[in-house]
C-alpha positions as CSV (number, residue, x, y, z in Angstrom):
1,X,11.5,19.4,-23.6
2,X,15.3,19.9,-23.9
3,X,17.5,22.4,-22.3
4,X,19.9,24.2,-24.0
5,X,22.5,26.6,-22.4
6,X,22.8,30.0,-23.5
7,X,26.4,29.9,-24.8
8,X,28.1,27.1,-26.7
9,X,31.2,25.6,-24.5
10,X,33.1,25.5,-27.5
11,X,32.7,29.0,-28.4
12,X,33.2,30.2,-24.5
13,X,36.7,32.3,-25.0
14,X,36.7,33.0,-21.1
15,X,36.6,29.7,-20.2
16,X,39.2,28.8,-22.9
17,X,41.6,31.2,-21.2
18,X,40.5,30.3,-17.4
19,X,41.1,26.1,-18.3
20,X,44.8,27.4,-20.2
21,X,45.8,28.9,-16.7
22,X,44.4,26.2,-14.6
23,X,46.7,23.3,-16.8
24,X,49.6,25.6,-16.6
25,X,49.6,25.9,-12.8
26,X,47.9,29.1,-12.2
27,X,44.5,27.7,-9.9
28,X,42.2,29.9,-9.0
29,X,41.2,27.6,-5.7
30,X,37.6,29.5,-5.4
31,X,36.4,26.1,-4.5
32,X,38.8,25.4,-1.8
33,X,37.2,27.3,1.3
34,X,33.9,26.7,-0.2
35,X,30.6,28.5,2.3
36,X,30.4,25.0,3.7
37,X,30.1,23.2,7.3
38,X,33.2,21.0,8.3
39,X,32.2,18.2,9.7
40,X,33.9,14.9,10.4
41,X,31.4,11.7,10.8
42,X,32.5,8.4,11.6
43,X,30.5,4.9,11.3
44,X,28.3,4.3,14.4
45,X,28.8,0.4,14.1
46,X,32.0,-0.8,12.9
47,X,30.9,-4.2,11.4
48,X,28.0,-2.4,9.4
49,X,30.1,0.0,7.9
50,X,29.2,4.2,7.2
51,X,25.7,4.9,6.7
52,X,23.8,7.3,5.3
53,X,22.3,7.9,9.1
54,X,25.8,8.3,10.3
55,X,26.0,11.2,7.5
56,X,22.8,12.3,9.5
57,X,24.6,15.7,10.9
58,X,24.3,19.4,11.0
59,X,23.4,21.4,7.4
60,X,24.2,17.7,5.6
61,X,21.4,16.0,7.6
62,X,18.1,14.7,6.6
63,X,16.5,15.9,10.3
64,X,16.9,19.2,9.5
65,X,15.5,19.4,6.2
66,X,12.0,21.9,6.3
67,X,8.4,20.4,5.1
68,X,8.7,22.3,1.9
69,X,12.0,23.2,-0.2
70,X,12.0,26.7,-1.3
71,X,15.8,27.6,-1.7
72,X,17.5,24.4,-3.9
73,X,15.9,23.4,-7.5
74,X,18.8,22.0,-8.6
75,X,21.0,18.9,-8.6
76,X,23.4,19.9,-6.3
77,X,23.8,18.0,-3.3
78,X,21.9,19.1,-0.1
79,X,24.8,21.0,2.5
80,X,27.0,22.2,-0.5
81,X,27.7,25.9,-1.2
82,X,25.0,27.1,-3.5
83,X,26.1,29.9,-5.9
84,X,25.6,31.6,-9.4
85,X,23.1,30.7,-11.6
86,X,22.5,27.0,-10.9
87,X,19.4,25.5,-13.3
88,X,16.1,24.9,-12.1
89,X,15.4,21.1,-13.1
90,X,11.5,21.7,-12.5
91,X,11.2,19.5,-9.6
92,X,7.5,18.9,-9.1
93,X,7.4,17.5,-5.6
94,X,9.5,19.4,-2.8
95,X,7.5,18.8,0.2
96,X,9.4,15.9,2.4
97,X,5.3,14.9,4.0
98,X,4.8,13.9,0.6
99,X,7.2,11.1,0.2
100,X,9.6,10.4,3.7
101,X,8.9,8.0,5.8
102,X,10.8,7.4,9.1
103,X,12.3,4.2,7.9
104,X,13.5,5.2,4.8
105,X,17.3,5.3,5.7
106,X,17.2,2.1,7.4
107,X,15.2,0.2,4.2
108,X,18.0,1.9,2.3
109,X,21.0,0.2,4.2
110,X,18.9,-3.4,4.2
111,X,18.4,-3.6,0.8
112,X,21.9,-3.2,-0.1
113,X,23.0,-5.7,2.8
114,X,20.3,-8.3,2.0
115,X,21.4,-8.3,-2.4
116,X,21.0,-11.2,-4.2
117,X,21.2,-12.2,-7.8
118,X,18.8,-15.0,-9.2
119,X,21.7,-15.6,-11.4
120,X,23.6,-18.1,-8.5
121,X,21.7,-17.7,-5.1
122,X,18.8,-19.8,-7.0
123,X,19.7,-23.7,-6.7
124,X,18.7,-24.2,-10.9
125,X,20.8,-27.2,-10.8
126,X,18.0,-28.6,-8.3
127,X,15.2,-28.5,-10.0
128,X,17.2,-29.6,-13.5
129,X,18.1,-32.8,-11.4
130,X,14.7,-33.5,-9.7
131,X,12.2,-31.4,-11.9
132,X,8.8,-30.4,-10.3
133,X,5.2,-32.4,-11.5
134,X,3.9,-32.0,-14.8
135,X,0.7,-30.0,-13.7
136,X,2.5,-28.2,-10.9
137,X,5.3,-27.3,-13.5
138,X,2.6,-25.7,-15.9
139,X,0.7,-23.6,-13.0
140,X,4.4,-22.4,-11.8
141,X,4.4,-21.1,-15.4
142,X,1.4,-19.4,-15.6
143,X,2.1,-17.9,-12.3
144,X,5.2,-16.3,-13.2
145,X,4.3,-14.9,-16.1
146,X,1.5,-13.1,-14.0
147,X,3.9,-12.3,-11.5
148,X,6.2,-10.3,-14.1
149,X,2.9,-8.0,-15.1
150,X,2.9,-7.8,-11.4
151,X,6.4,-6.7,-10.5
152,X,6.6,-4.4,-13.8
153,X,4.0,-2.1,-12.2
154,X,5.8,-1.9,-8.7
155,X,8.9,-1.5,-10.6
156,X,6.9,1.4,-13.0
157,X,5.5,3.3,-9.9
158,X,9.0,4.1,-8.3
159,X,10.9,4.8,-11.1
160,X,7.7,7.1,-12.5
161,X,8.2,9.9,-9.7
162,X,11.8,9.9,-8.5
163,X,13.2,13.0,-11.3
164,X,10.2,14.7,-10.1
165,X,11.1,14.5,-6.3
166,X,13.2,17.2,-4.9
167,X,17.6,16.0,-4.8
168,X,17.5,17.6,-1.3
169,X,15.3,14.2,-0.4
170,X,18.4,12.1,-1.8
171,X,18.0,9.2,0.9
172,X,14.5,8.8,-0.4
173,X,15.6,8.6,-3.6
174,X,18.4,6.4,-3.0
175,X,15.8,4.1,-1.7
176,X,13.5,4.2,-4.6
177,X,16.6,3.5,-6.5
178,X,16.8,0.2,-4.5
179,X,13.2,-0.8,-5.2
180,X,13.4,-0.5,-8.8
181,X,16.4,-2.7,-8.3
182,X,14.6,-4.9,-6.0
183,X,11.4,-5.2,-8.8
184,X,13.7,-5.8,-11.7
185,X,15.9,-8.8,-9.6
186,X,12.1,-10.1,-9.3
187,X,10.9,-9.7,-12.9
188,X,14.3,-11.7,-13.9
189,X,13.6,-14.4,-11.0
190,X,10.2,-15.0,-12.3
191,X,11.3,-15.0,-15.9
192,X,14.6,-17.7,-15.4
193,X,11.5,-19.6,-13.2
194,X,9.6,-19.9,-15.9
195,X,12.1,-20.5,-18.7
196,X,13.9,-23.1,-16.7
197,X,10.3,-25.8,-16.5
198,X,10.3,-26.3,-19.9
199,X,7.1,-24.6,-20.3
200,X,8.1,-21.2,-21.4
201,X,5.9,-18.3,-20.4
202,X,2.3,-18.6,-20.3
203,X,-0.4,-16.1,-21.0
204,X,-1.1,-12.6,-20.0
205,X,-3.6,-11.6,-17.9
206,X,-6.2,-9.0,-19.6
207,X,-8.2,-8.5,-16.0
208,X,-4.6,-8.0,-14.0
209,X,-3.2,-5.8,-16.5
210,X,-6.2,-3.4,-16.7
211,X,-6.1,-3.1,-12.9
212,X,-2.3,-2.7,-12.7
213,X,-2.6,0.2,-15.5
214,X,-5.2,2.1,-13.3
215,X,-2.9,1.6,-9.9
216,X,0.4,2.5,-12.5
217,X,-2.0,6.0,-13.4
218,X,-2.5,7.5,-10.2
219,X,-2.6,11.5,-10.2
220,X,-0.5,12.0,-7.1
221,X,2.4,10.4,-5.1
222,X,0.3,9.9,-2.4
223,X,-2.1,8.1,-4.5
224,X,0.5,6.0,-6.0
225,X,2.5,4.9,-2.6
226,X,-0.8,4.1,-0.9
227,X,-1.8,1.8,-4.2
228,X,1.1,0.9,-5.7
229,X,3.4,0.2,-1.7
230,X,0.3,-0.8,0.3
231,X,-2.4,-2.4,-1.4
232,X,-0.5,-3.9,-4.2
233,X,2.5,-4.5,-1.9
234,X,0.3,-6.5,0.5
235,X,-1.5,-8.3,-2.1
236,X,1.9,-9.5,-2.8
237,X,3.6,-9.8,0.5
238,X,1.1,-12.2,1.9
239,X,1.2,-14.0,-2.4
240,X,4.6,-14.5,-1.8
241,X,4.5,-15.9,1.8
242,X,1.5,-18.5,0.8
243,X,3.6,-19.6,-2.3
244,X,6.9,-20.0,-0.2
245,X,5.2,-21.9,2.2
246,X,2.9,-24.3,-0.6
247,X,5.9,-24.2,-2.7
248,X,6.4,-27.5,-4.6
249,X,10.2,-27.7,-4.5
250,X,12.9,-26.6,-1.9
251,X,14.5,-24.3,-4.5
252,X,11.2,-22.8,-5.2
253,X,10.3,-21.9,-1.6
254,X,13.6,-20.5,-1.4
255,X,13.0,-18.3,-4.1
256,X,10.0,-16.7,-2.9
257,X,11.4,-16.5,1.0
258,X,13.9,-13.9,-0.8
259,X,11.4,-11.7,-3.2
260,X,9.2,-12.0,0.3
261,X,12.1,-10.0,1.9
262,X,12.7,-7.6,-1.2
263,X,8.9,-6.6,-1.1
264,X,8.7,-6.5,2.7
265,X,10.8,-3.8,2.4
266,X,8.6,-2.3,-0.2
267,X,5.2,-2.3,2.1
268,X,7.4,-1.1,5.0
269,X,8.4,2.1,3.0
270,X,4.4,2.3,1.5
271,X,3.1,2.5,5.1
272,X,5.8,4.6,7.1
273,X,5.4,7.2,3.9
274,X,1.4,6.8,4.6
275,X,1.8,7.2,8.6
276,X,4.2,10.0,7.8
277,X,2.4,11.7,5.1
278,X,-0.6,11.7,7.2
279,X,0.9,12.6,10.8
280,X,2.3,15.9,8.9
281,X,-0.8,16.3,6.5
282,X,-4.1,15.1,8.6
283,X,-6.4,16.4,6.3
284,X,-5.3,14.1,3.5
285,X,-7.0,11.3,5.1
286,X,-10.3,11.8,3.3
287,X,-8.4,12.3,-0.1
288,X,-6.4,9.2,0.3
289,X,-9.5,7.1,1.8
290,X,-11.7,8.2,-1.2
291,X,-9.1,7.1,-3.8
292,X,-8.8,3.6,-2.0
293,X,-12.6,3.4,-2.5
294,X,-12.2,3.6,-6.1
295,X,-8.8,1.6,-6.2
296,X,-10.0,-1.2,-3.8
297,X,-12.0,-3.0,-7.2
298,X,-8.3,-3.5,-8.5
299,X,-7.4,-5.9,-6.4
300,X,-10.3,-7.8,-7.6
301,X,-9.0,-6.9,-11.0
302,X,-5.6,-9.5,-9.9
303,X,-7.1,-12.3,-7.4
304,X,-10.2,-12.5,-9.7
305,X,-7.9,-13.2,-12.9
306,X,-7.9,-16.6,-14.3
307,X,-4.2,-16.6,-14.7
308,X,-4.0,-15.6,-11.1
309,X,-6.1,-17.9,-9.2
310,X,-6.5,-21.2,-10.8
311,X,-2.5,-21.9,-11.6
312,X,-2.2,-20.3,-7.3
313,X,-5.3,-23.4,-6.5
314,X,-3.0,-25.9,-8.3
315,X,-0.4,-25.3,-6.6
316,X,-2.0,-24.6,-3.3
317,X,-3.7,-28.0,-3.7
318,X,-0.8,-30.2,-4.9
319,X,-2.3,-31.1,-7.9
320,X,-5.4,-30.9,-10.9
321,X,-7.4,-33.5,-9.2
322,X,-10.8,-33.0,-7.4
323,X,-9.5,-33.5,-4.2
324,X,-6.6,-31.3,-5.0
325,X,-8.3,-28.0,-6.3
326,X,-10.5,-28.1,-3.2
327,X,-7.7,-28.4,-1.1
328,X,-6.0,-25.4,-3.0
329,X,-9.2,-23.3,-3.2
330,X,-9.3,-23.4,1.2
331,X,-6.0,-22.7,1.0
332,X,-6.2,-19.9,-1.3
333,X,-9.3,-18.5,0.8
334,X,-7.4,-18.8,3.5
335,X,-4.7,-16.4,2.0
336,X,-6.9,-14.1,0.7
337,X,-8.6,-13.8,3.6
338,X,-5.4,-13.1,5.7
339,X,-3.7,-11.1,2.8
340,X,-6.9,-8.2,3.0
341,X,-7.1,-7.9,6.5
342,X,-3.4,-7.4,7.1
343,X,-3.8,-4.5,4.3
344,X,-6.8,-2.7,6.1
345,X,-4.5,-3.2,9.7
346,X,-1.8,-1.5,8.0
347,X,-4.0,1.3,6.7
348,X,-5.4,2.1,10.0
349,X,-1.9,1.9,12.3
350,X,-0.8,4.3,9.5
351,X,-3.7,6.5,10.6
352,X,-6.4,6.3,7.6
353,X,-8.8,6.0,9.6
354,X,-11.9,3.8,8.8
355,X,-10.6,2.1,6.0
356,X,-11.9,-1.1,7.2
357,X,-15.6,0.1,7.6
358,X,-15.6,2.1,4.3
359,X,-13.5,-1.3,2.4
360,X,-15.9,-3.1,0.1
361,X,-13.3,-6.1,-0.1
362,X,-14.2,-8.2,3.3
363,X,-18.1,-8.1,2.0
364,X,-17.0,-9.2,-1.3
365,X,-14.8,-12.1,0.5
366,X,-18.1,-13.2,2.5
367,X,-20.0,-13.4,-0.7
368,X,-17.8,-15.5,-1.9
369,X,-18.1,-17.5,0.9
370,X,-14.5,-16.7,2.2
């Protein structure tokens, strides 16, 4: 709905007359010993430059900030003078349990120090001069265009809550900020990827896109850090680790070593806001561990895709041979394997308890033999 102010600037005759005195010299300097604490920060480490945990003082600090907001609604910025009628922007989530997390400040800094751009940190010129297999080539393909329905949604699920969330929680935000910027660096990796082979993109994936859609629709915060940050983020933490390590060129395992890093930093965030959220709010572990139960099929949804796992067996394996795709299928067990434990591990340090008993997905691994 828009906003619309209840005069018209234009037709403002007081504030005509106040900006006339202003430009001819007459300031009214209201501002200039503004209800404010002075304070005078300095970087804690020279080489890494100010930070926003140096800034971490007094009434302009993040430590001091209550559970719940009750006194600021609008966009000015947390420790400045609050005054007159400043405009409600309908924030709908105010309580910092919701979405902190203790390494939220230090993700921040990382992702700014560890940039890059696919545009020249990506050797192209590499695989131009010594281009990968013909049936390697068209499994990178298919996996990147699965990769970009993959990295839209983690992009989708950050940028869907941050107006909502409070501007006294501006770190946090800043951060979300940097994982949308994070998601869309790996949307255009995966696209240049793709593009670059000769083999243009490949097809979309109905199963992974109907699970993606039901993780990109959660109700809550809560609901969509824990699917969207955890589970999602693990499945593709540990993706992106197996494909840097079977990766069929140099350049290509480079590539996936850095979107490893970016969405490291995405799974770190997912479980310190989980271990947070649930160290301040206990009796949200029975909410959260009932909406991984029906959430948990979703992963399914994206290993269990054809344009998922057979192009990731290809390329596990080496090759479209027999011997090959039995190769790749261990190997993609293996991963799989790996990638669901390390997800239930970091739902229980983060204190939702029993996830691995209640988890359908390590029975459904044994039935399939993995």
């Amino acid at each position: 709905m828009a906003f619309y102010l209840e005069k018209d600037f234009f037709e403002d005759v007081e504030l005509f007359t106040l900006v006339q005195k202003v430009m001819q010299g007459e300031l009214t300097l209201r501002w200039y010993n503004a209800n404010t604490e002075h304070v005078r920060v300095t970087p804690h480490n020279a080489a890494r430059g100010l930070t926003y945990e140096d800034c971490n003082v007094g009434s302009y600090g993040y430590d001091r900030l209550p559970d719940l907001i009750r006194t600021n609604y609008s966009m000015a910025p947390r420790g400045s003078e609050l005054w007159g009628k400043l405009p409600d922007l309908g924030y709908t989530i105010n309580r910092k349990s919701e979405v902190w997390s203790d390494n939220v400040v230090t993700l921040y800094e990382e992702a700014k120090a560890r940039r890059w751009a696919p545009a020249v940190d990506i050797t192209w010129n590499d695989l131009i001069a010594s281009p990968v297999p013909e049936p390697l080539e068209t499994a990178m393909a298919q996996l990147c265009t699965f990769l970009q329905e993959c990295t839209t949604v983690t992009l989708g699920i950050a940028a869907h809550h941050i107006y909502s969330i409070n501007q006294e929680f501006l770190e946090l935000k800043s951060y979300l900020c940097a994982q949308i910027l994070d998601q869309a660096r790996h949307v255009d990796v995966f696209r240049k990827r793709a593009l670059l082979g000769g083999h243009g993109l490949k097809r979309a994936s109905v199963a992974a896109e109907q699970a993606l859609k039901e993780l990109l629709s959660a109700e809550t915060y809560a609901e969509s850090s824990v699917g969207g940050n955890v589970m999602l983020g693990s499945f593709l933490l540990g993706l992106y680790r197996h494909l840097a390590a079977v990766a069929p060129s140099p350049t290509d395992g480079r590539l996936f070593r850095l979107v490893l890093q970016d969405t490291a930093r995405l799974v770190a965030y997912g479980s310190g806001n989980l271990q947070y959220q649930l160290a301040h709010q206990p009796q949200h572990v029975t909410s959260l561990n009932e909406y991984l139960d029906t959430a948990e099929h979703c992963l399914l949804g994206l290993i269990g895709s054809q344009e998922c796992v057979e192009p990731l067996i290809i390329l596990s394996g080496g090759g479209t041979s027999r011997e090959h795709t039995q190769l790749g299928g261990q190997r993609v067990a293996q991963f799989l394997a790996t990638m669901v434990a390390e997800y239930l591990e970091r739902c229980e340090h983060a204190g939702l308890t029993g996830r691995s008993q209640r988890s359908r997905l390590p029975r459904y691994l044994r039935q399939l033999g993995i």
